[in-house]
C-alpha positions in Angstrom: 7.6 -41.0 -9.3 8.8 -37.8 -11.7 10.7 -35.1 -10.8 9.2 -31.6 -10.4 10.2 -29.3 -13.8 12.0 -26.9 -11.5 13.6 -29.2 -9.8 17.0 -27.6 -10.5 15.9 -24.6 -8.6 14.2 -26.3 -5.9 17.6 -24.7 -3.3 16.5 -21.6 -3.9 12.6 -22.0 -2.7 11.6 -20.5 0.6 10.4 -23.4 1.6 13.6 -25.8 1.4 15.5 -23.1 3.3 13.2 -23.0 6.1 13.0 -27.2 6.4 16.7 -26.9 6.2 17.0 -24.1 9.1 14.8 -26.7 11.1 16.7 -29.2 10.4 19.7 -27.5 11.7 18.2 -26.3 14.5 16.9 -29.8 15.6 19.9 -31.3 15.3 22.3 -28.9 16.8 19.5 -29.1 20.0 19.9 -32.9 19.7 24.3 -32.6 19.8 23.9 -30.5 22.9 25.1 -33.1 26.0 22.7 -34.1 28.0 24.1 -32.9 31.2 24.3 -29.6 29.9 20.0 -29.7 28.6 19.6 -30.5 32.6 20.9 -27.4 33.8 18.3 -25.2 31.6 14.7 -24.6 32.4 12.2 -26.7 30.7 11.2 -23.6 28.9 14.2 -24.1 26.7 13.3 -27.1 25.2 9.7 -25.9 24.6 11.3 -22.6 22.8 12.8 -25.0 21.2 10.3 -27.3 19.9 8.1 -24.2 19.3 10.9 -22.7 16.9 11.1 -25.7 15.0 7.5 -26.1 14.5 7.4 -22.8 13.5 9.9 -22.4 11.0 8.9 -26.4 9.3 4.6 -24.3 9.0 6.7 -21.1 7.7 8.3 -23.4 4.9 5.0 -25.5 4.6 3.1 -22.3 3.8 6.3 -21.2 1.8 5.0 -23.8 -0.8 2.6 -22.3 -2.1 4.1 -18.9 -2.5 4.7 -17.5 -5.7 7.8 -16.4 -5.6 9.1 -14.0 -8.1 12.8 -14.4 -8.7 12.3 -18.4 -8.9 10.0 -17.2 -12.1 12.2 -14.4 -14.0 14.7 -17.4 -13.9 12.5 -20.2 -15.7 11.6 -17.1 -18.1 15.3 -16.1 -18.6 16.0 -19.9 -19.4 12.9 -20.2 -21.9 14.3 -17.3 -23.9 17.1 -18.3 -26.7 
């Protein structure tokens, strides 16, 4: 296995932001107490589950993104 070349700037990329946010949102759904899930409509956890997937296609898609400040960088750095 070998690291990516940009690997430094990989926290910057859309794409580990948006994993991250679905991360978080995952597991602060997974710390809310039980008792407190049953009280909500079903709907929540579906809004739920729909966010997530959402977000985790939205940093999926992300990948393949150009994205322009992520390139003036490794130009800036290339440049003595």
């Amino acid at each position: 296995m070998k690291m990516v070349d940009n690997a430094r700037t990989v926290c910057k990329h859309i794409s580990t932001k948006a994993l991250a946010l679905a991360a978080t949102v995952q597991t602060g759904w997974l710390a809310y107490p039980d008792s407190m899930k049953a009280d909500l409509p079903p709907s929540v956890a579906h809004g739920v589950a729909t966010v997530v997937a959402i977000v985790i296609g939205i940093g999926l898609v992300a990948k393949f993104i150009q994205q322009d400040s992520l390139a003036k960088d490794e130009e800036t750095k290339d440049t003595p």
